[in-house]
Backbone bond lengths (Angstrom), bond angles and torsions (degrees), N, CA, C in turn:
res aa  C-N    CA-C-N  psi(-1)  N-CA   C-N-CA  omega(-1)  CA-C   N-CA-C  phi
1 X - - - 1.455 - - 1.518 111.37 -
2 X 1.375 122.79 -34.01 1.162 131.17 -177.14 1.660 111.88 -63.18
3 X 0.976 156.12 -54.42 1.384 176.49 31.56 1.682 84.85 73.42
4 X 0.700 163.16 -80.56 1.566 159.50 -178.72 1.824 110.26 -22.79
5 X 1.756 89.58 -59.03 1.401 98.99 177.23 2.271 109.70 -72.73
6 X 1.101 86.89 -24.92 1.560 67.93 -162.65 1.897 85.39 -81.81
7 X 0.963 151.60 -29.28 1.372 154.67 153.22 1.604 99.00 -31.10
8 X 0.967 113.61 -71.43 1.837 88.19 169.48 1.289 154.90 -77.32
9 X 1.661 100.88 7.84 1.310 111.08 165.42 1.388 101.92 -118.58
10 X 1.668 138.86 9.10 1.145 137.22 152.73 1.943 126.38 -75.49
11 X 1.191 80.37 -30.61 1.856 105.23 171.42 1.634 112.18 -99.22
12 X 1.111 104.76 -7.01 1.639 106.87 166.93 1.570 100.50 52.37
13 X 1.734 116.06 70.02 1.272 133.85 140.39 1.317 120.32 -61.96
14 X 1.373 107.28 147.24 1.676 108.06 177.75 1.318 112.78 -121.77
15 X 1.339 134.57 175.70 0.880 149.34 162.73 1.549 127.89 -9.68
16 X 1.223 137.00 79.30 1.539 129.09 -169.81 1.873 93.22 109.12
17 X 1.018 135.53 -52.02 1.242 127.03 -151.74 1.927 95.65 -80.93
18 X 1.468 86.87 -179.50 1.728 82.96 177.44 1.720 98.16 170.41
19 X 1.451 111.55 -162.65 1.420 101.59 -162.24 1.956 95.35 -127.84
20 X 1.238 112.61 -163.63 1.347 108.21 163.44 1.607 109.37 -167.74
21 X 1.097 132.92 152.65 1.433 140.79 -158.30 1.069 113.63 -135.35
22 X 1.706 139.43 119.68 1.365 122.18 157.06 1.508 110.73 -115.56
23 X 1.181 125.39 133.03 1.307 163.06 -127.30 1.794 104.01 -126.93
24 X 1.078 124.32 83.74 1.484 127.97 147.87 1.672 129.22 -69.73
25 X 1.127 103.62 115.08 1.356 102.56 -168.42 1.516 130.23 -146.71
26 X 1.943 143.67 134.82 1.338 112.98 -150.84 1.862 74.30 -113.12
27 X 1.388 103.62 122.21 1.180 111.20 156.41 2.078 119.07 -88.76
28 X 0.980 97.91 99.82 1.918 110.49 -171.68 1.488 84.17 -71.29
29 X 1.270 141.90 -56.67 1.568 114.61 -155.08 1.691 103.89 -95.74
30 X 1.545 127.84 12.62 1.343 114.72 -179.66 1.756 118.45 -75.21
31 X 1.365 115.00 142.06 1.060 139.73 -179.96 1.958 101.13 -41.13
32 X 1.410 108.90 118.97 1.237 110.56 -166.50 1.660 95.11 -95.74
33 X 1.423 137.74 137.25 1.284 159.48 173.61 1.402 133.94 -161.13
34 X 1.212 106.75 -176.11 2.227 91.17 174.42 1.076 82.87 -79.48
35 X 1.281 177.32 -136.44 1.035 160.43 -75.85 1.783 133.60 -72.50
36 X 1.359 107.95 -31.99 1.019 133.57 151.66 1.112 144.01 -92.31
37 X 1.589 136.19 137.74 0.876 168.95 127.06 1.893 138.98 -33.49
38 X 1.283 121.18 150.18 1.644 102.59 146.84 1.499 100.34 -115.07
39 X 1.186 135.06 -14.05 1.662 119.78 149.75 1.481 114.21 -66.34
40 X 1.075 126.70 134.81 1.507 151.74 135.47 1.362 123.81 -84.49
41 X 1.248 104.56 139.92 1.718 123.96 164.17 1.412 106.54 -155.01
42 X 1.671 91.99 103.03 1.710 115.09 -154.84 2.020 93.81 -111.68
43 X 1.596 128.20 125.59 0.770 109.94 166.54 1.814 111.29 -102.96
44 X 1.178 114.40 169.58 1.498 126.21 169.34 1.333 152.31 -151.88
45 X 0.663 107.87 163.35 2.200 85.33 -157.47 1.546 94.61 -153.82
46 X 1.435 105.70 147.54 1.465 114.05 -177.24 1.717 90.21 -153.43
47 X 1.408 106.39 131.14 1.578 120.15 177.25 1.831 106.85 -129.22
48 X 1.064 102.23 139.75 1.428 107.64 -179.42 1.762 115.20 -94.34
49 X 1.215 111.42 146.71 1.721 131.19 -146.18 1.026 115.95 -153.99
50 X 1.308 109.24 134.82 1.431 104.72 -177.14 1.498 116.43 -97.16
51 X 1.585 97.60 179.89 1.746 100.39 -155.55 1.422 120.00 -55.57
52 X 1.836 101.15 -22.72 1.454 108.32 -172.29 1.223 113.82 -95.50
53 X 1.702 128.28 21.20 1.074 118.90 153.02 1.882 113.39 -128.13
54 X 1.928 99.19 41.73 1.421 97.64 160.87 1.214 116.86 -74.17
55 X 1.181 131.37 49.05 1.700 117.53 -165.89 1.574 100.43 -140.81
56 X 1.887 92.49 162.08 1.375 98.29 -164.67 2.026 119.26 -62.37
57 X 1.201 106.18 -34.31 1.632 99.52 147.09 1.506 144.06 -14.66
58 X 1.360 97.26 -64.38 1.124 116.45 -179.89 1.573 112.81 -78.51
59 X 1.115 146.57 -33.62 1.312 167.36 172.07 1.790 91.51 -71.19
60 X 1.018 130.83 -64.61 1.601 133.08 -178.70 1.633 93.90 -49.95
61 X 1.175 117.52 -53.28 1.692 108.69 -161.68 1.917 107.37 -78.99
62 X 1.231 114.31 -12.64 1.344 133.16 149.11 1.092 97.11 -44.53
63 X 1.353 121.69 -88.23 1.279 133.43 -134.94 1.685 89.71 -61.45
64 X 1.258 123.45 -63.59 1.739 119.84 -172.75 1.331 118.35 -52.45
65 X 1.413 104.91 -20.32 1.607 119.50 177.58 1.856 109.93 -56.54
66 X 1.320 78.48 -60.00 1.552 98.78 -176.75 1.913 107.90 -48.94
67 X 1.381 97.76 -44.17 1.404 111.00 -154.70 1.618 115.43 -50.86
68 X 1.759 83.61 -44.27 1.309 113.40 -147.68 1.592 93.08 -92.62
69 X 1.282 128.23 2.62 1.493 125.91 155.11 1.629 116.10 -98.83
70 X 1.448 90.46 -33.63 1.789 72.84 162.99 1.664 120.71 -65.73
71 X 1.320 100.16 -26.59 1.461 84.37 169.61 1.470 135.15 -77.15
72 X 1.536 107.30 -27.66 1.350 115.50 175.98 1.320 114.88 -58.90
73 X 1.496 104.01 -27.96 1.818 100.01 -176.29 1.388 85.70 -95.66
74 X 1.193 168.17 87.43 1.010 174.80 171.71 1.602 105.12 -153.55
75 X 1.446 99.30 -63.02 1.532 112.91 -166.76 1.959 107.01 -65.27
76 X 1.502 85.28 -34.61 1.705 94.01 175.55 1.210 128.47 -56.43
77 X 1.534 104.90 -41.26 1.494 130.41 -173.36 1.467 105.80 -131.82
78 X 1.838 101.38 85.36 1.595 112.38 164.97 1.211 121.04 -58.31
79 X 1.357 128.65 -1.38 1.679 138.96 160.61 1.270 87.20 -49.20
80 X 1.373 128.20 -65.29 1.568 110.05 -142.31 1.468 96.97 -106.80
81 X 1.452 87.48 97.48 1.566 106.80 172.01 1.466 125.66 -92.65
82 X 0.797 124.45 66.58 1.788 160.41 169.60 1.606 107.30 -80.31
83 X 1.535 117.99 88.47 1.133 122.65 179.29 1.602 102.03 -63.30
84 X 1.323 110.76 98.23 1.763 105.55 172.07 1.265 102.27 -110.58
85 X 1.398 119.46 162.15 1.939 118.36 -172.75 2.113 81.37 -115.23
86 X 1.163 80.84 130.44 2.053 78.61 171.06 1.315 98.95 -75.23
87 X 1.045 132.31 -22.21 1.314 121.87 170.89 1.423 137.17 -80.51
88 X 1.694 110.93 91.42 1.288 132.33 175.21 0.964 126.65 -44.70
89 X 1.584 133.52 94.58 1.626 129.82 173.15 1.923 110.85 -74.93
90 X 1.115 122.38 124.34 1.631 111.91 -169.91 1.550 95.41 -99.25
91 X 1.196 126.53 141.42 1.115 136.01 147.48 1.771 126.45 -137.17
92 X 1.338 90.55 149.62 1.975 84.14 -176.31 1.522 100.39 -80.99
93 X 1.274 120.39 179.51 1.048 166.95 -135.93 2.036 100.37 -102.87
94 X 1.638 105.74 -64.48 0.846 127.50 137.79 1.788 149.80 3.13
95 X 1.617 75.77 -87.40 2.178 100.01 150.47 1.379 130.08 -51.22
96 X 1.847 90.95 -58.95 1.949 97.17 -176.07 2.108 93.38 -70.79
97 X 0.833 140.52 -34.70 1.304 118.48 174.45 1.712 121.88 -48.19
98 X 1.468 100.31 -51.66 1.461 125.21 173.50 1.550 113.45 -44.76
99 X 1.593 103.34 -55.20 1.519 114.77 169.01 1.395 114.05 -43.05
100 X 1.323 108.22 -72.48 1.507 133.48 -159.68 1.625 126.54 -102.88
101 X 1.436 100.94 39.23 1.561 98.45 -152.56 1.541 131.58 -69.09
102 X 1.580 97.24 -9.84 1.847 116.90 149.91 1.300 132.65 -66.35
103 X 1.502 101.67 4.65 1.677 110.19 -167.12 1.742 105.02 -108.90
104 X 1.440 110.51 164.30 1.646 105.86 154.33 1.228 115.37 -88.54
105 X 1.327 117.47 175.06 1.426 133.75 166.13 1.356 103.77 -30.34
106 X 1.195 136.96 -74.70 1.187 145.61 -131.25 1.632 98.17 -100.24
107 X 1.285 124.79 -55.30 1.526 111.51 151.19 1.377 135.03 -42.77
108 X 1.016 99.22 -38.71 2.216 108.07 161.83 1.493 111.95 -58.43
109 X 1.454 111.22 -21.71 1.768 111.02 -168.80 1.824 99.19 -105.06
110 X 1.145 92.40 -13.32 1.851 93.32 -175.70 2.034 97.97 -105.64
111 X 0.855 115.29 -27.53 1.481 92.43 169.06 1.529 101.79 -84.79
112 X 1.184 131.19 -35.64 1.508 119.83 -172.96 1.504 121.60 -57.13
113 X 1.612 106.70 -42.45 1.679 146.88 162.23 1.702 98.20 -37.58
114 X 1.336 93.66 -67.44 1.896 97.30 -168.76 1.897 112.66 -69.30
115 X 1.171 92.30 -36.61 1.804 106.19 169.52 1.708 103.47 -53.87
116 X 1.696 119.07 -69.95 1.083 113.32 -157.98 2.034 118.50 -112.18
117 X 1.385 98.87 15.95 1.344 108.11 -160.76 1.305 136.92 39.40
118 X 1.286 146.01 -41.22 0.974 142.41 152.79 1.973 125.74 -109.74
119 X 1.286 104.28 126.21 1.506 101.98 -152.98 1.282 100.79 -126.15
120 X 1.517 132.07 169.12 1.395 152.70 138.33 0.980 134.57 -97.14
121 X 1.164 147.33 57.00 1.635 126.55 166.32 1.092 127.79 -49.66
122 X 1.541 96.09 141.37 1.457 107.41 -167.11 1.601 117.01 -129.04
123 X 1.609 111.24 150.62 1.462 110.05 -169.82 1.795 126.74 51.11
124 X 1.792 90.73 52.39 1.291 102.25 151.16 1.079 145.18 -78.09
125 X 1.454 145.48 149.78 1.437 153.32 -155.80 1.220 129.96 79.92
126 X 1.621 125.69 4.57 1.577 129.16 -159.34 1.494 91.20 -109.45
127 X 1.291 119.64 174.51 1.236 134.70 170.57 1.031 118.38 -77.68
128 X 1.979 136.34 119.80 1.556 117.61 -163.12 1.653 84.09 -123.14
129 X 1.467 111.56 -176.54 1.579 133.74 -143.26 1.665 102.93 -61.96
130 X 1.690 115.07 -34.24 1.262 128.35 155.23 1.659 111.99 -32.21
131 X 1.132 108.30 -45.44 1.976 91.16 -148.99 1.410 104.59 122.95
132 X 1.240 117.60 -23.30 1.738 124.15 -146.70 1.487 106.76 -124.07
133 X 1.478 101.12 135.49 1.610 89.82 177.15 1.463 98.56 -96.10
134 X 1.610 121.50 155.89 1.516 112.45 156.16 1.354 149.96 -20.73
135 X 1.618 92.92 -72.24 1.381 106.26 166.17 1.753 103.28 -143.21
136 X 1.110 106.61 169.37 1.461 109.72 158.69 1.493 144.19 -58.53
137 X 1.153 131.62 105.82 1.353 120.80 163.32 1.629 131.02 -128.70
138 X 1.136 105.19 172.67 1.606 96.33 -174.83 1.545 114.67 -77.24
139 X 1.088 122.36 127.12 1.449 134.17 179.21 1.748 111.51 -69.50
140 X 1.063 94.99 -7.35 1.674 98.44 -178.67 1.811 119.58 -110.57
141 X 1.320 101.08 -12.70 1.824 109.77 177.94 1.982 105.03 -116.53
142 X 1.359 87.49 -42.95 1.565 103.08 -172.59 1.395 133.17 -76.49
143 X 1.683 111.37 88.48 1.772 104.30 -177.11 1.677 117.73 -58.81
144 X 1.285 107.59 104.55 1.888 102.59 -177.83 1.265 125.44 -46.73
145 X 1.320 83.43 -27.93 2.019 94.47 -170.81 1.801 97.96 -81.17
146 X 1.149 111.97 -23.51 2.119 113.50 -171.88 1.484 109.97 -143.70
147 X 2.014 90.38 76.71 1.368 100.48 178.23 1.295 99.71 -168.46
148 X 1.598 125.33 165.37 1.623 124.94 -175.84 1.426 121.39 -176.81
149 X 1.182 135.69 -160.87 1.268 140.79 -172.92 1.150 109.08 -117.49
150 X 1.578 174.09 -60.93 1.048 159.59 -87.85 1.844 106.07 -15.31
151 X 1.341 101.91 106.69 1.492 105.05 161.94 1.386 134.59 -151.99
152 X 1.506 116.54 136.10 1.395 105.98 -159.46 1.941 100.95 -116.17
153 X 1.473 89.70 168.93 1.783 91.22 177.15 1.078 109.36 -84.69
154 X 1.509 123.03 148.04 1.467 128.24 146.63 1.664 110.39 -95.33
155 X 1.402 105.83 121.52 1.594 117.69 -176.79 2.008 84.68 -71.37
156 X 1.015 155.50 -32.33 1.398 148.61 -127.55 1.602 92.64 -107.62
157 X 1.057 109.76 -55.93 2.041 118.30 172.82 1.797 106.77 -88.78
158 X 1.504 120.40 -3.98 1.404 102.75 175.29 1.354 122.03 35.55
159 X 1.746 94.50 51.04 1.568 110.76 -179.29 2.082 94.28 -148.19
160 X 1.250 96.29 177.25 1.226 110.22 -173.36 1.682 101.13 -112.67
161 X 1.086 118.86 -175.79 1.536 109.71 178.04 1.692 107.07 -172.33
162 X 0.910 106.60 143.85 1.769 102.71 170.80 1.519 124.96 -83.98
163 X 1.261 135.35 138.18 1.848 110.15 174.99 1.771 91.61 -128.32
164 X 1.745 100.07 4.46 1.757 70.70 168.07 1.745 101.21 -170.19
165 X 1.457 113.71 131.53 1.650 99.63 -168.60 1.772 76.00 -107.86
166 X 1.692 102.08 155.83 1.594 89.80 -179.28 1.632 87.28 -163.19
167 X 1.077 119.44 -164.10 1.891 152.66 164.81 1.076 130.41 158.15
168 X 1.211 106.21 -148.04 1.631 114.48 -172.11 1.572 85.41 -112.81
169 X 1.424 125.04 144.45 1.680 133.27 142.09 1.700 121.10 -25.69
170 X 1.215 115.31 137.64 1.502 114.70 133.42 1.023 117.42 -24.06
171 X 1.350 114.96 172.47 1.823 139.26 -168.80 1.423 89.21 -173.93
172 X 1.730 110.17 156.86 1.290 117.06 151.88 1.120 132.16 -49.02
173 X 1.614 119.66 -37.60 1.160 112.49 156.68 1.795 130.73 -68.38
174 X 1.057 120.16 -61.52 1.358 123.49 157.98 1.661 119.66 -30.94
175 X 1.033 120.63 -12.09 1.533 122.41 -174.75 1.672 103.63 -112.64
């Protein structure tokens, strides 16, 4: 992510525009599943924004942005039959603890997942009422408070899955 950002203020990106990266890669120690792999082909994208749309708004209308093309290529290509609901339920990070507070992380995201099919978590990496943060993130790229998971269920693996960890940047203030 770091090198992403200085790529757009080295190439003198503006406002709305931005770049995108896809990433081949053999991960040897990743967690082997139907879902996983030790090949990767990770894409990524970073667009530059201004200050008045660091906010959780703006990141929400992301998030449907995003959604609502995975579905279109979905609808295009009935191959990829991926029951997704375009309809994004958001919840923090926060909540599903509150909800589920006998559960882990990842069980909090798979009953919420199977409840509402397509989901967001929000304000990952901070410390929540546990002691515990959610999941991990970098304290140096990653605003905790404007950032999340996009993840939807698969009824076929009766699992949940991620298709996109994302946010808004740091700021001087935020950092």
């Amino acid at each position: 992510a770091k090198w992403k950002r200085y790529a757009l203020k080295r190439y003198d990106f503006h406002e709305g525009r931005g770049l995108y990266t896809d990433m081949n890669a053999i991960r040897r120690d990743e967690r082997l599943d139907n879902l996983h792999s030790i090949y990767v082909d990770q894409w990524d994208w970073e667009k530059v924004i201004t200050r008045q749309d660091r906010n959780r708004a703006y990141l929400e209308r992301t998030v449907r942005s995003i959604v609502e093309a995975v579905g279109y290529t979905q609808a295009k290509y009935p191959v990829l039959n991926a029951q997704m609901n375009r309809e994004v339920t958001f919840v923090t990070s926060q909540e599903l603890l509150d909800m589920y507070p006998d559960k882990t992380a990842k069980e909090r995201e798979y009953l919420f997942a199977k409840e509402h099919g397509t989901i967001f978590v929000e304000k990952i990496g901070g410390v929540l009422s546990n002691g515990e943060p959610h999941d991990g993130r970098a304290p140096d790229y990653d605003d905790w408070e404007l950032n999340g998971d996009i993840i939807l269920y698969n009824s076929v693996l009766d699992s949940e899955f991620e298709i996109s960890s994302m946010g808004i940047r740091v700021d001087e203030k935020s950092m």
